[in-house]
Each structure stands twice: as C-alpha cells, then as structure tokens.
C-alpha positions as CSV (number, residue, x, y, z in Angstrom):
1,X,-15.2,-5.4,-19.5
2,X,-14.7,-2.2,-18.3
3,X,-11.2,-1.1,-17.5
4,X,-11.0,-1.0,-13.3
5,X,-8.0,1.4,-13.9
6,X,-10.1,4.1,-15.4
7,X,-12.9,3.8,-13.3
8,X,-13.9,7.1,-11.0
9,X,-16.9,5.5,-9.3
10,X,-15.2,4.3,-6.1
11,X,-14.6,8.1,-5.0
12,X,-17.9,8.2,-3.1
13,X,-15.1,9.4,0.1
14,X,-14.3,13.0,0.9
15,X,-11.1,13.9,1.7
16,X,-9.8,16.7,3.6
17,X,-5.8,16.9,2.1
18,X,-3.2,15.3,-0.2
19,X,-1.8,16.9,-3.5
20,X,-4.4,18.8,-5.1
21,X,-4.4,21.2,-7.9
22,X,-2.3,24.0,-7.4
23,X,-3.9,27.6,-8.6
24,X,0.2,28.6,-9.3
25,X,1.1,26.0,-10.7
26,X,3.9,23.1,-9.5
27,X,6.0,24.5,-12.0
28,X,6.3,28.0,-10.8
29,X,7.6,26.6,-7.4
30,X,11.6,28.0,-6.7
31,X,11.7,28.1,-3.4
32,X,12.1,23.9,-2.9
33,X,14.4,23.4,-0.4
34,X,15.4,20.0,-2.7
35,X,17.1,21.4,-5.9
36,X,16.1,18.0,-7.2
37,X,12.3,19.9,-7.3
38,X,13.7,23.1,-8.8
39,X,14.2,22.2,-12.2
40,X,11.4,22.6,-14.8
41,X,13.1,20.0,-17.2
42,X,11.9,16.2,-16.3
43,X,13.3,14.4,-14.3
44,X,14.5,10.2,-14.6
45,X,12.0,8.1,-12.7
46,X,13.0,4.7,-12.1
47,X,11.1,2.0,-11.4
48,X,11.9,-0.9,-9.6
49,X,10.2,-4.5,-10.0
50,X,11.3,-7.7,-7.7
51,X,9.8,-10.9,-9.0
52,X,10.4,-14.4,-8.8
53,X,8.6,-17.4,-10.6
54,X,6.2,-15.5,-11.4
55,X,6.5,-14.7,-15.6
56,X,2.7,-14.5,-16.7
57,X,1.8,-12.1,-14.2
58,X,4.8,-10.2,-14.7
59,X,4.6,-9.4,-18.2
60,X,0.7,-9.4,-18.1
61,X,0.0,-6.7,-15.0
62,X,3.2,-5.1,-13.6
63,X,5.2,-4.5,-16.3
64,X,2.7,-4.0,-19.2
65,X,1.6,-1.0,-17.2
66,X,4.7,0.3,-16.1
67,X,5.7,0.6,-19.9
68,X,2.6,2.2,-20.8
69,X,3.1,5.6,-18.1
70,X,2.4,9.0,-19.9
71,X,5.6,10.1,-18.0
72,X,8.8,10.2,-19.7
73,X,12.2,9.9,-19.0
74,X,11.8,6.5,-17.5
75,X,13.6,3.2,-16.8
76,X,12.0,0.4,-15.4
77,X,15.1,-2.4,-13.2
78,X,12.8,-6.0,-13.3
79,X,14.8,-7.2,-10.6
80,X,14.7,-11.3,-10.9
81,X,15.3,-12.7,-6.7
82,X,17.6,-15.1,-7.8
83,X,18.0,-17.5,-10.7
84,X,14.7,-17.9,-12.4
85,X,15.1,-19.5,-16.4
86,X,11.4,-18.8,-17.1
87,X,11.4,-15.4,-16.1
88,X,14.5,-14.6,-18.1
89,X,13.2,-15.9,-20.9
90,X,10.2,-14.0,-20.8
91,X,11.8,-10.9,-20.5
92,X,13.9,-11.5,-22.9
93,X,10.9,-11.2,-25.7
94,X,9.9,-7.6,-24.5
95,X,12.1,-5.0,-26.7
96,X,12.2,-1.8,-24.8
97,X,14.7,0.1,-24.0
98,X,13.7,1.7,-21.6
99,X,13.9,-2.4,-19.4
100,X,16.9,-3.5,-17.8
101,X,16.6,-6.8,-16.8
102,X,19.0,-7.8,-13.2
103,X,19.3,-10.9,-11.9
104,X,20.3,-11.4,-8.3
105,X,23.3,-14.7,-7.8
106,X,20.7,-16.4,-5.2
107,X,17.2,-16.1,-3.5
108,X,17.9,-13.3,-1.1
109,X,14.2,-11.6,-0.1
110,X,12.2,-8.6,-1.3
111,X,14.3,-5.8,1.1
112,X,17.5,-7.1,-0.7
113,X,16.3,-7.3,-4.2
114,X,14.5,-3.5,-3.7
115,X,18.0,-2.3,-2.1
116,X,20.2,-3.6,-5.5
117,X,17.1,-2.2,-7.7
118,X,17.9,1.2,-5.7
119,X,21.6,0.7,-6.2
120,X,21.7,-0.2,-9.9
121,X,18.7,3.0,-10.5
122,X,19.8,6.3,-12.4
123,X,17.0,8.0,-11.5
124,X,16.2,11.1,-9.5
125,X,13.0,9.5,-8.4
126,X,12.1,5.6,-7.3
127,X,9.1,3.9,-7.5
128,X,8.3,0.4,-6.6
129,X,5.7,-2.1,-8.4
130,X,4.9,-5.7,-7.3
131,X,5.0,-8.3,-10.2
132,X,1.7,-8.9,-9.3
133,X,0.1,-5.4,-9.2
134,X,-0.8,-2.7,-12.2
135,X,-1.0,0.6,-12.1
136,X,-3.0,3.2,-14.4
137,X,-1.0,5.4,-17.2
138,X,-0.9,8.4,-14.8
139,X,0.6,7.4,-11.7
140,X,4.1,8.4,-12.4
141,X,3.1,11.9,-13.5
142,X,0.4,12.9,-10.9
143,X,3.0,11.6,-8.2
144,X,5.7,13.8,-9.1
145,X,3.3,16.8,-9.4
146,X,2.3,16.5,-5.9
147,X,5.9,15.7,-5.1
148,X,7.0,19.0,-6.4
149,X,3.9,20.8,-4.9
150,X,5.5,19.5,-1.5
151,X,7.4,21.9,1.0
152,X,9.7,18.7,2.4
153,X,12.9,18.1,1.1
154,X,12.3,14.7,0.9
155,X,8.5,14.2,0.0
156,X,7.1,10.6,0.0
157,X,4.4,10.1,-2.0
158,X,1.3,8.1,-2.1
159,X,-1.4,6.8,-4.4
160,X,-4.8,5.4,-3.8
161,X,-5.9,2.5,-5.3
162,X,-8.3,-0.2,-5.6
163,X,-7.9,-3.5,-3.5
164,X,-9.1,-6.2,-5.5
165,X,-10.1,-9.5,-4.0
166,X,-12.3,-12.9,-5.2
167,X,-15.0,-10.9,-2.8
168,X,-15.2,-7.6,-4.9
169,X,-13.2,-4.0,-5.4
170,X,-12.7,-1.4,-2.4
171,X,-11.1,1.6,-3.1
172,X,-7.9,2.2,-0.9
173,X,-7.2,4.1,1.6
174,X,-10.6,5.1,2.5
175,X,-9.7,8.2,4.2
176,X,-6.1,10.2,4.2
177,X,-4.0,11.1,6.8
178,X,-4.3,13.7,8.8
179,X,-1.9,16.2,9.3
180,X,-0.8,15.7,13.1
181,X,-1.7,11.9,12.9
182,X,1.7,9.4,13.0
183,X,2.0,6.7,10.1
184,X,1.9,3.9,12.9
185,X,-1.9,5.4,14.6
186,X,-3.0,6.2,10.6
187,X,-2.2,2.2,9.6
188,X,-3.5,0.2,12.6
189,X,-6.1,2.5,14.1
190,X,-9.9,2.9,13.5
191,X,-11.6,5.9,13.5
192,X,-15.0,3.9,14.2
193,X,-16.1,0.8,14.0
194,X,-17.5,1.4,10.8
195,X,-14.4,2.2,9.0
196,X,-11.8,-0.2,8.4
197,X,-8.3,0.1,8.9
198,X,-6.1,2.3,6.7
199,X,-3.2,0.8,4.5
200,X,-0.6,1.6,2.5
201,X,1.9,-0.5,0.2
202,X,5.0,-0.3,-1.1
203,X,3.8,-0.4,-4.6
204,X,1.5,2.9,-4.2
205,X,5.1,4.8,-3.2
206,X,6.9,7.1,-4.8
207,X,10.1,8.4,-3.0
208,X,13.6,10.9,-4.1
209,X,16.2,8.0,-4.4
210,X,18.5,9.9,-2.4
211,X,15.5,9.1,0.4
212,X,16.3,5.6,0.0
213,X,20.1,5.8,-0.3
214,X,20.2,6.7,3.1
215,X,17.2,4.7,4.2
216,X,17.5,1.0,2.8
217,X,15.3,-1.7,3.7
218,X,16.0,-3.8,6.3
219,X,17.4,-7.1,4.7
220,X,17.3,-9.5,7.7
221,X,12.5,-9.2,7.5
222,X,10.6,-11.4,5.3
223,X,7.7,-10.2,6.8
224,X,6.6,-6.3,7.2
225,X,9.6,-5.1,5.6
226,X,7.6,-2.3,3.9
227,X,5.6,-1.1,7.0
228,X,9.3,-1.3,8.6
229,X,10.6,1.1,6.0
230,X,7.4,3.5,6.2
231,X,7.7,4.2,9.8
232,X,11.0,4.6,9.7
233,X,11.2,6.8,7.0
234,X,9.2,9.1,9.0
235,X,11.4,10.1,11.7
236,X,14.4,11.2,8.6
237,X,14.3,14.4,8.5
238,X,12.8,16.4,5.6
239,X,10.3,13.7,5.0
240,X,6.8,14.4,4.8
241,X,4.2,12.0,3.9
242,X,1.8,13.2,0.8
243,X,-1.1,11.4,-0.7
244,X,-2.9,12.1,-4.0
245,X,-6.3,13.6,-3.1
246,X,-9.3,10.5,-3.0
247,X,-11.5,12.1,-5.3
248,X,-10.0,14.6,-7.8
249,X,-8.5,11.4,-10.4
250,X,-9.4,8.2,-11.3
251,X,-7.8,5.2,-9.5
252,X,-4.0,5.1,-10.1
253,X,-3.7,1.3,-9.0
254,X,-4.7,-2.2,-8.6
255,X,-3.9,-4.2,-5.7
256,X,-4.1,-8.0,-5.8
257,X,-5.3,-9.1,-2.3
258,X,-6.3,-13.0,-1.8
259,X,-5.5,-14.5,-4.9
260,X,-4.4,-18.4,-4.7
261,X,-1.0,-18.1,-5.0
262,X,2.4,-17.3,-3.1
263,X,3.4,-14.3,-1.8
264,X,6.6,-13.1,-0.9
265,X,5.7,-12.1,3.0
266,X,3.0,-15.0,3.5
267,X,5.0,-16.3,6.4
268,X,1.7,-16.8,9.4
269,X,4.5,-17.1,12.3
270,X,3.5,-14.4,14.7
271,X,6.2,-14.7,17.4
272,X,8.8,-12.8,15.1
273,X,5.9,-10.0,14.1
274,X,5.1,-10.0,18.2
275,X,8.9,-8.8,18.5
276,X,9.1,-6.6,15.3
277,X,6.4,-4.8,16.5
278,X,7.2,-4.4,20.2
279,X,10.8,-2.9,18.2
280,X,8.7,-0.2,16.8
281,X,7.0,0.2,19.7
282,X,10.3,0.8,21.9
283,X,11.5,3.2,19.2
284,X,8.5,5.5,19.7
285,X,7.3,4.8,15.8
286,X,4.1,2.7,17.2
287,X,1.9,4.3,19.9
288,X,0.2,2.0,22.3
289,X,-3.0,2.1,20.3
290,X,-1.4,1.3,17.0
291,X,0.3,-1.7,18.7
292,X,-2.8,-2.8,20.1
293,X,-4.2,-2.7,16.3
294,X,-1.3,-4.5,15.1
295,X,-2.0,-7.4,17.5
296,X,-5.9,-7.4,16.9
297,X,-5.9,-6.9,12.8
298,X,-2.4,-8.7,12.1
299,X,-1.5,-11.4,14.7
300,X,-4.0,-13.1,16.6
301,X,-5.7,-14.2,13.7
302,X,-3.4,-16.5,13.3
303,X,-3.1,-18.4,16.0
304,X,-6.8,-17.9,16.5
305,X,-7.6,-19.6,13.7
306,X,-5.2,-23.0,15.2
307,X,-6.5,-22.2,18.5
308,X,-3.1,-22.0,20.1
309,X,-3.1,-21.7,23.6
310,X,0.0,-20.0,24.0
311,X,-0.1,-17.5,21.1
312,X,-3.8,-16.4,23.0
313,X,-1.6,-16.0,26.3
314,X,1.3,-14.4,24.7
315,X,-0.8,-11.7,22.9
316,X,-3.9,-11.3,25.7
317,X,-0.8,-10.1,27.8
318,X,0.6,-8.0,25.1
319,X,-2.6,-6.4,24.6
320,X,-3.0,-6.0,28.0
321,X,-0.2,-4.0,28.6
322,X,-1.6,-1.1,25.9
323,X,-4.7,-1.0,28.2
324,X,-7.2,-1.4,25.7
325,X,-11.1,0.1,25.7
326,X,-13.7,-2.3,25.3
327,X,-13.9,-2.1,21.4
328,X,-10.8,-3.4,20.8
329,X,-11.1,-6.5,23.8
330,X,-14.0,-7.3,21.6
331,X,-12.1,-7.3,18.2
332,X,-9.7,-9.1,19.9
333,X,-12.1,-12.0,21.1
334,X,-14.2,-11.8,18.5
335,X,-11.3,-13.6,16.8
336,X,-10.9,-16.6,19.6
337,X,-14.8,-16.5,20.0
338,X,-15.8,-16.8,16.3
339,X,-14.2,-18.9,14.0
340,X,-12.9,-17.4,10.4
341,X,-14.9,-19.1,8.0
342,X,-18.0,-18.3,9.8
343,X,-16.7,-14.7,10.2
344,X,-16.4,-14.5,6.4
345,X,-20.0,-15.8,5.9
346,X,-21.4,-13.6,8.6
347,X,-19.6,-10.2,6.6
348,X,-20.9,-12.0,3.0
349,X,-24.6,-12.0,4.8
350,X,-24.2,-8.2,6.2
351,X,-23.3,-7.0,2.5
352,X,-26.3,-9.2,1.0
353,X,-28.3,-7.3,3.4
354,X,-27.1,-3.8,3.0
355,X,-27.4,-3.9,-1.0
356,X,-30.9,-5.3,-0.9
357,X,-32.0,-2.7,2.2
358,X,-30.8,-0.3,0.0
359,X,-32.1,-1.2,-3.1
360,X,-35.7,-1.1,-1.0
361,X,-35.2,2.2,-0.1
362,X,-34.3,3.2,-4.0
363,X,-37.0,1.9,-4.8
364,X,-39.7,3.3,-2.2
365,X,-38.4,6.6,-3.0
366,X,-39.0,6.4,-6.5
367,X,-42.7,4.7,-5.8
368,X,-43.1,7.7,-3.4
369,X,-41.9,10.1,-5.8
370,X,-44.4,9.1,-8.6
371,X,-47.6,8.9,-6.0
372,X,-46.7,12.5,-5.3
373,X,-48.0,13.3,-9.0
C-alpha cells in the first residue's frame, strides 16, 4: 500500500499564498524583528503529545512519526492526562532520547495537559500532535522555513493535510486564507456552495513558544479549546497566520476523522458551544457570518439529529439575529428537514454519480479522439 504521507496527488487546488520558495533564501533574512529567527544555527523544536488510554495508536501513528522528522535538534514531551499504567508501560519500551515521558497527578483535559507540555518544553519552537494523528518526515523543517520566511514576530504556522475518514481521503484545507480574511470568516464560512468549509487543527500548528507562554489554552473548555486558542491568538500582536503553500510539497499530515473510538472533545452538548461562541462573537473574534456558520456546520446537527424542540428554538433565534441569506436558512433546515443517515446516503449517491459521469466523459473523449483518425 502506498504510503498516504508521500502522496502529491490530492494537490489538484491552486493556491494563491502561504510559505513558498524564497529566491534569497530564508537564511539570508537579518532583518526579523524576532531574534529567535535571526540565527542561522538550528533551533530546539519541541513537540508536545497529550494522550490518554490510548497506547497502540500512540506508539503506532503519533509518535513513530514524530521520531522519524528530518529536522534536528528535537525533543518530543508525551504528555500522559493523568495516570494511565498501559501507556507508561509502552513508553517505557521506546529508547530515545530525544522522549520525555510526563505524567499529569489526575485527568485534567487536553488545554491543561498542552499548557504543562508548554511549561516543561526547552524549545524555541512548539508543535502539537494528537496521539491519534501522523505526520510526514518534513513537517517540522518546511514549517520553520516558512516561519523564518515570515515578517511577524510571532508567526503561526500551518500545514495542510489529508483528512482521512472510513468514506475516503480529502486533502485539507482546500483553499488558504486570504490575506484580509479573519480566522473566524476563513473557518466557518463558504465561499460557494460547492466548497466546503475550511479547517484547521491544532496538530497542523506550529508556533514560537514564547507565543504560547503568553497565550495558554483556556483550561476550563473540553470542547473547541483549539479554535478558542486560534482566534485568540490572532488579536496578540506580532502574530500572523502562515500556511505552507497547497501544491508545492507532498502532504505533511494525516488527520483521523470518524474513526470508532473516543475523542477527547466528543462532548454533543450544544448549549455550552451556543455560549462559547456568542463569547467570541462579543469579543469581535467571530463576525456574524462566521457565527451563523458555527451554528449551521457545528451545532444544530446535534440536536437535529434528537429532534429537540428547544435546541431548534434556541438556535433558529440565534441565527436569526445574524440575519442570514437564503443559503444558509437552507443549510440550516436542510438539517431539521432531512435526517442524517439519509443525508449521508444522498452525498454517497452524488459521489457514485460524479465518478461514473466522469469516467463517461473520459471515455467519450478518448472514443472521440480515435474516430478523429
């Protein structure tokens, strides 16, 4: 089987920014404002793992790929959420030292395990990896190449990557952000209705720890702690948002989406999301439209799918007050209307018929082509 972290045949998208190629050269940049960026010796990266019961696919995906990075100085904090036996014992088998192995006193969430991970990290640079996601040998390096191509003091950096799922592979994001577009509008907006949403996750970032000194996650969220973080981070200031260019390197990541197992933030109550995002929304960090989004794409489908009467009048009249155009009313009912299962089928049927219309028209061209003779 072919390895999905060396594969280049998802960049079909063009992109129109991100951390390119530089024709001087990152290392003939002096003029950094972050005297963490002037030096042309390398610097410590630190990687930081949380996990939690979850050994196999620890040692198997996150950790197997943080150890095999081109890049070098690195340490790599496994950052155990409390006691965990298993876990410990598996680590204990991998000799490398470049792992240190912490163990948090009790089960205290993924914003407090990333803050100690932060805390307890030596280096100049941090980088977060779920236990349950891999990333390709170049990550680490491309990311601190566009980091010190940046002009911000404090560049955050972003990777692409490929979202798998029991459906298939997608390559992530599908577009980049624009230059004058906020985090919130780029994350829970759509372009068109034939482009999906935009993401980004924690485990794609790569950040100056001195970024997330002064920025920790908030340790009171189960739930959207990361997207918290993001939009946060983007009113600091000196922080720009960079993202490795779609199609100038393979895929630097694999996301695990929709596997049968538990996550950390798989909590479906939407009454605390409703408030964290109306929060965000206060604070300026979410426009109208990106609220709207967040209540289409991330809440209602969860009460939709118990056909709650009260979570459909709490958010119709939160989605109200954004005043919506008719595209997203119909998103929004679509849900209410339609239920999920039969959604699913209906998208399964729609890709069916897109491959096979396009395998038709493959193959007319080609019968078309050889008449021509």
């Amino acid at each position: 089987m072919k390895n999905p972290l060396s594969t280049s045949s998802f960049f079909g998208l063009q992109d129109s920014g991100g951390c390119g190629p530089s024709s001087e050269g990152w290392l003939s940049r002096v003029d950094h404002p972050n005297p963490d960026l002037q030096s042309s010796t390398s610097p410590l990266i630190s990687v930081i793992i949380p996990t939690f019961n979850r050994p196999q696919l620890l040692i198997e995906r996150a950790l197997r790929s943080a150890l095999a990075q081109n890049y070098s100085p690195l340490e790599i904090l496994v950052v155990t959420d409390g006691p965990d036996p298993l876990t410990e014992a598996a680590l204990s088998a991998v000799h490398d030292s470049r792992l240190r192995a912490l163990t948090l006193p009790y089960n205290a969430g993924p914003s407090t395990v990333r803050n100690f991970g932060v805390q307890e990290a030596r280096g100049q640079w941090i980088a977060f990896l779920d236990d349950d996601d891999e990333w390709g040998p170049e990550k680490l390096t491309r990311q601190l190449e566009c980091a010190r191509q940046s002009p911000f003091p404090l560049p955050l950096v972003f990777s692409s990557w490929i979202n798998r799922t029991p459906a298939g592979d997608t390559l992530n994001p599908p577009y980049l952000k624009g230059s004058t577009q906020t985090l919130g509008d780029y994350l829970l907006t759509r372009r068109s209705p034939k482009l999906p949403e935009c993401s980004l996750t924690i485990s794609m970032a790569f950040a100056p720890r001195a970024l997330l000194t002064l920025l920790p996650f908030a340790e009171d969220l189960r739930k959207h702690e990361d997207w918290d973080w993001m939009l946060k981070a983007e009113q600091v200031p000196g922080v720009g948002i960079e993202q490795l260019p779609l199609g100038d390197s393979p895929a630097l990541a694999v996301y695990y989406h929709g596997e049968p197992r538990d996550f950390a933030s798989r909590h479906t109550f939407w009454e605390p999301s409703l408030a964290w995002a109306e929060s965000h929304r206060e604070a300026g960090r979410l426009s109208d439209r990106a609220f709207a989004g967040f209540i289409v794409s991330q809440l209602a489908p969860f009460p939709a799918a118990a056909y709650e009467g009260r979570g459909f009048a709490a958010l119709t009249r939160a989605l109200a007050s954004t005043r919506p155009g008719l595209y997203e009313w119909m998103r929004y009912f679509k849900l209410w209307a339609i239920p999920a299962p039969v959604r699913r089928s209906m998208k399964g049927y729609w890709r069916v018929a897109k491959s096979s219309l396009k395998a038709g028209k493959a193959m007319y061209s080609t019968q078309l082509s050889k008449s021509s003779f």
